[in-house]
N, C-alpha and C positions, 0 to 999 in steps of 0.2 A: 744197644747195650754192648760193653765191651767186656773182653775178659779179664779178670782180676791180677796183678801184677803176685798173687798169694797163693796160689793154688800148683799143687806139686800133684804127682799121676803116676800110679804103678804100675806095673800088669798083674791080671790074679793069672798066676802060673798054673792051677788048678784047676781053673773054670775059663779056657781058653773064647776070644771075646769078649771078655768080661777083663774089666781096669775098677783100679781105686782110684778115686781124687778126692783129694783134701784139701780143703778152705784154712789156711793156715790162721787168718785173723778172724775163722769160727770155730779152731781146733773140729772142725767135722769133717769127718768121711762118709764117702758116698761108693756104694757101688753100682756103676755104671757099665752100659755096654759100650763097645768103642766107637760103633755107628753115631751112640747120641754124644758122643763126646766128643765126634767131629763135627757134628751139629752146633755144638757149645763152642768147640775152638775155633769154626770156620766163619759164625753171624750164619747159621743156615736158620732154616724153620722151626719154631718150638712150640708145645701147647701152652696154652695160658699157664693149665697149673707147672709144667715143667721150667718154664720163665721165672712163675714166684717163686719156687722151692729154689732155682740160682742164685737168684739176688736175696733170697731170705738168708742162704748160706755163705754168704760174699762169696761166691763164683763168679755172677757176674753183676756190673757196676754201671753206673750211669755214665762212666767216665773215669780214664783211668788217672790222669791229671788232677780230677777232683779227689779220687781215691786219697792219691798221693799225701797232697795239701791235711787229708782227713788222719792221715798217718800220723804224718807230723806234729798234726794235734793233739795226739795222743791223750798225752798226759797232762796237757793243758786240760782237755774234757772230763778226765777220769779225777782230779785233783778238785775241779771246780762242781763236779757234784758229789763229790764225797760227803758224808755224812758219818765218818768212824774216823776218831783220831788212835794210832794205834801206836804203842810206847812199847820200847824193849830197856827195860830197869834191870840196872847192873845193881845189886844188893849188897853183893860181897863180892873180891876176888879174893877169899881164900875157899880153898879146897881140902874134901877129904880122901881127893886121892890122887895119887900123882904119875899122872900119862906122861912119860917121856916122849910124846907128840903134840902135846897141851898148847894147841895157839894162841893162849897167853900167855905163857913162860915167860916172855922176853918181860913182859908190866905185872907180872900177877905177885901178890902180896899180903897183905895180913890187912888190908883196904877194906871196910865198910863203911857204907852209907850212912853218914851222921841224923841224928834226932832231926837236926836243922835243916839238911836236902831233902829228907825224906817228906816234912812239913811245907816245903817250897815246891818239891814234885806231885802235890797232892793238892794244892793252892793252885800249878799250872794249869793241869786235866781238871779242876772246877771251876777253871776259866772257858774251859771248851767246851765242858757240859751246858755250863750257864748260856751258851749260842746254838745248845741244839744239838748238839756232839755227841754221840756213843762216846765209849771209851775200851781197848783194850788192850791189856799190858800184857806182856809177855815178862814176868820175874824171870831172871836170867845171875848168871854168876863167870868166874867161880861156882859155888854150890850155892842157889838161893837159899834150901830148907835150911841150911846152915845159921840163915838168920828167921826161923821163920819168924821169932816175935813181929820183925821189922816188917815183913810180908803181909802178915797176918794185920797186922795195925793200919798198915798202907790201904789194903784191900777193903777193910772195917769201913774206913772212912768214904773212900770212895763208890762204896755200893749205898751207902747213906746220902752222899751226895747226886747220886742218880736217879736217885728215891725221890729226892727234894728239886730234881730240873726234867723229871719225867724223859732222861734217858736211858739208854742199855749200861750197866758195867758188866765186862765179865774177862778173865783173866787165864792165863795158861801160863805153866812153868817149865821150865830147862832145867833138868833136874841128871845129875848121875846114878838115880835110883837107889841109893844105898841108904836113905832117909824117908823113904816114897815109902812109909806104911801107912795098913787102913785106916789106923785113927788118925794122921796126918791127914789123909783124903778126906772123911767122914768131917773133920773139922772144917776145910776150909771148903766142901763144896755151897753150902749154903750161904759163901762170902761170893762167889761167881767162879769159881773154877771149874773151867768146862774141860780141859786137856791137857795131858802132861807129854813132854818129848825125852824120855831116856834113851839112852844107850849099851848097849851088846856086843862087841867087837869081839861077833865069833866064840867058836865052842869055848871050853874055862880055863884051856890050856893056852890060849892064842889072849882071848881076854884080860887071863888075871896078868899075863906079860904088858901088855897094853894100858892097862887099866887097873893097877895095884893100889891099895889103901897107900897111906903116906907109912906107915909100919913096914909095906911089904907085901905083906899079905892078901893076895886074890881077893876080889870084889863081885866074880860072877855067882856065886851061891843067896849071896845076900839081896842082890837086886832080882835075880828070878824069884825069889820065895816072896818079894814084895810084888813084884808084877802080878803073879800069880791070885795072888792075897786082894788086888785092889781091881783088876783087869772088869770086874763087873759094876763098879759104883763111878769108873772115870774113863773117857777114852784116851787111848795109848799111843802116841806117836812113836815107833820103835827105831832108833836109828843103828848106824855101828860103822866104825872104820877100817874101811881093810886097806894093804898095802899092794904091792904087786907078786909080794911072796907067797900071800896068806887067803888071798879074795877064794879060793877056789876051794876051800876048807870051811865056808861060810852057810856053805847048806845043812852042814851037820849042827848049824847053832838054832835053823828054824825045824829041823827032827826031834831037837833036843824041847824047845819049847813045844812043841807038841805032847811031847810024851810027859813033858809036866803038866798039863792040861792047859794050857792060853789056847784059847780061844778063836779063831783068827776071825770070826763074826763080829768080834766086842772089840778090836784094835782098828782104830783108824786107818795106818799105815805103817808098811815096813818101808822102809829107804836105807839101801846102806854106801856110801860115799870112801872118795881114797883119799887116805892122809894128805893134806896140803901141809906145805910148808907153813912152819909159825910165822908171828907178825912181822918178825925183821927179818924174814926170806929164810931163816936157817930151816934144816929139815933135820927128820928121824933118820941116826946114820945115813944109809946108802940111800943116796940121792935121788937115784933110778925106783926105790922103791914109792915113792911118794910124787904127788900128782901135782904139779904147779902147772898144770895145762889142760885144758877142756878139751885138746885134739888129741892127746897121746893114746897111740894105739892099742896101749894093753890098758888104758880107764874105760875106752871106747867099749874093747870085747868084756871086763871084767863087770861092767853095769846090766850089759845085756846078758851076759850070763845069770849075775843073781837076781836079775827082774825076773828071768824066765824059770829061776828056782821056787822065788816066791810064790810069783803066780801058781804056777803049779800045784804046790801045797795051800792053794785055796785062801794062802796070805793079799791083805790088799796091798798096794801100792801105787805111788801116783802115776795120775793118767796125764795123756800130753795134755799138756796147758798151755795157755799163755803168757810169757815171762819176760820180767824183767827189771835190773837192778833196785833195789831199795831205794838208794837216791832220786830215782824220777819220782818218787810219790810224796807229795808237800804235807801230806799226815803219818809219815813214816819217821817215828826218829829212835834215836838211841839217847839214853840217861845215863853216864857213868855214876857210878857210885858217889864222886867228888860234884856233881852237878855238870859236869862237863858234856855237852853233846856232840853225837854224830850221828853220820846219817847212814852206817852199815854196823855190825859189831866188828868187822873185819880190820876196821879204821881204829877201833880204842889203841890210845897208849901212842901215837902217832900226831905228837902236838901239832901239826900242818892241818892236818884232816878234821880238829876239831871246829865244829860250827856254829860254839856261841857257848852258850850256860844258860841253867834255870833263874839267874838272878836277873841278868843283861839279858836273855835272847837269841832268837837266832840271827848268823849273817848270814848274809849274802852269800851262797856256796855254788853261784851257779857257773860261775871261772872255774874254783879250784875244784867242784868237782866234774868241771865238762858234762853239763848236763844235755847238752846238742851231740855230742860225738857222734851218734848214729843217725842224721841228719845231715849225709851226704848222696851222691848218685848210690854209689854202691848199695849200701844197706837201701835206702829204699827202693832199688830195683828187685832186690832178693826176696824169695819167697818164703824164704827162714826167717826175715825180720821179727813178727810177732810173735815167738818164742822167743827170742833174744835178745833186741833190742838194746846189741851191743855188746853183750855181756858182760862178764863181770868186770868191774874195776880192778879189783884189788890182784886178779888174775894178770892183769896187763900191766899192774904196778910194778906187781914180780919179773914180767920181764924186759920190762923197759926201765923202770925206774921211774915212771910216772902213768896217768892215769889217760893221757892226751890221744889215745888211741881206742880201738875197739878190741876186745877178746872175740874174734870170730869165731865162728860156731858153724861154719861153714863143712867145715872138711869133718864135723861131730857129725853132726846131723845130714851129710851125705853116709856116712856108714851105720847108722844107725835109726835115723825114722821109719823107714820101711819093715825094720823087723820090730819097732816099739808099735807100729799100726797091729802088724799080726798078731803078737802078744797082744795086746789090746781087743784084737777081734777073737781071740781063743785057736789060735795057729800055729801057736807055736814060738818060738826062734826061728830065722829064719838060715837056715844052713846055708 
């Protein structure tokens, strides 16, 4: 057996002897003493069961060559046994509030989904049902509730159709919360609506700045009194954007949900992310505020600070996983409103990036969108690979002007895994 080319190793600073090691392509941690973990790194002596529990964990491997080959096939493996085709439906881009950080600013418009794409998007996914296929859509916008008819009609048919090819539908929406009431929810859960992902950008003074009605007028009263209202019939994906001014003010927005009673048992997840720059590169004023990089040092400290806010306050939030870009996966796509496809939302409005239409199909995106990039020495020597897996495109678009590179995640995730394991294990931040 050899050792895994995936596997990173801490010290517990607390319980001296004693190390963490982590299976990166089993997101598992182990705590181990350092004696058997020289046993592990050296090829010394192991018990039976200590040998399976390695290779159950990919610790250790048959072979690190074959490993390798096993990498690379990643998503060749993960594509060819899929069984869920999973759609993000653009409904509308108009909105009912207007974020001067709004990543569609540069395309976003008075755009809806015609009677005729909507009937061609609903004809495609009962073409993938009819083979066996789940189906789930992510409504997306603009504001979708905005159109809910269109929603609501979309969803009708296709849980009927699921009915009739004996597969799963079920659907979640992208929502600014300011439409998100009970009898919205109470209506469409019996059409498959399993989760909604709102947004919260901070206490109401930071928010309503961020995230005004198109009037003007502050939008945080409105969507907490709906959260609040719904938080037990639907789970909650609670998101929010902060900048590098404001990230630090962000606890008093999950105090404040508290003291209105949400729940943090009945929410899925809190996650809250830094402004990136909109789709043509431009940003919110000062430049420095906003994050068009995955290594910058103050997105690096400002995540791990409000992970370890969350956490704290008994909020969940996501655990390490393993990740990577929307494009490597062959049932991943995007629906513009127009019938146009992509294969990120990040890509809308970007005629290059488009990869076919619901009439004609998809093409061949695997040039334009570099689906090998991460499929050189480097990346699969690293033990960060399976978190990343290159990262973002559209990150590396911004700073190159094209996609032909990888976003590393390198110099991220050396300042930052070690203290997402402790938070993860109840430790804290790690100072």
């Amino acid at each position: 057996m050899q050792l895994s080319h995936y596997v990173i190793t801490y010290p517990c600073l607390d319980n001296p002897g004693r190390m963490l090691l982590i299976s990166t392509r089993r997101c598992a941690v182990l705590e181990i003493s350092e004696a058997l973990w020289a046993r592990v790194r050296d090829g010394g002596d192991l018990t039976e069961n200590e040998r399976n529990t390695f290779i159950r964990l990919g610790v250790l491997v048959e072979s690190c060559s074959a490993e390798r080959e096993e990498m690379r096939a990643t998503f060749d493996t993960i594509n060819a046994q899929s069984r869920r085709f999973e759609v993000t439906a653009v409904l509308t881009l108009e909105c009912n509030l207007a974020c001067p950080y709004c990543f569609e600013d540069p395309f976003r418009g008075r755009f809806v989904m015609s009677a005729e794409t909507a009937d061609l998007l609903v004809r495609r996914l009962n073409e993938r049902m009819a083979v066996g296929l789940d189906v789930l859509v992510d409504f997306y916008g603009g504001e979708a509730l905005m159109r809910l008819d269109l929603l609501r009609g979309i969803a009708t048919r296709l849980k009927d159709a699921a009915a009739e090819h004996g597969v799963a539908f079920t659907f979640n929406i992208f929502s600014n919360g300011v439409l998100l009431t009970r009898s919205v929810v109470e209506e469409l859960l019996p059409l498959g609506l399993q989760a909604v992902r709102t947004t919260l950008d901070g206490p109401p003074d930071i928010h309503d700045i961020q995230r005004p009605f198109v009037s003007g007028k502050g939008s945080f009263d409105v969507i907490m009194k709906n959260m609040v209202a719904v938080q037990d019939i639907v789970d909650l994906d609670v998101g929010g954007n902060y900048t590098r001014d404001n990230y630090r003010r962000f606890p008093e927005l999950l105090d404040i949900m508290l003291e209105a009673g949400i729940d943090p048992a009945r929410l899925k997840a809190i996650s809250f992310s830094p402004v990136m720059p909109k789709a043509d590169g431009s940003g919110l004023g000062d430049h420095a505020a906003t994050c068009a990089c995955s290594n910058e040092p103050w997105s690096v400290e400002a995540n791990l600070f409000l992970r370890d806010e969350i956490m704290r306050r008994g909020f969940p939030t996501e655990k390490l996983q393993a990740s990577a870009c929307m494009i490597e996966f062959a049932n991943d796509l995007v629906v513009g409103f127009d019938g146009s496809l992509y294969k990120c939302p990040v890509f809308m409005g970007q005629k290059e990036m488009c990869v076919g239409t619901l009439s004609d199909g998809i093409n061949d995106y695997r040039h334009s969108h570099n689906l090998d990039v991460w499929k050189n020495d480097e990346c699969l020597e690293c033990a960060y690979l399976p978190l990343c897996f290159g990262g973002c495109r559209f990150f590396n678009k911004l700073k190159t002007g094209s996609i032909d590179g990888v976003d590393c995640r390198r110099a991220m995730l050396d300042a930052s895994l070690e203290t997402i394991i402790m938070q993860n294990l109840g430790g804290g931040r790690k100072q």
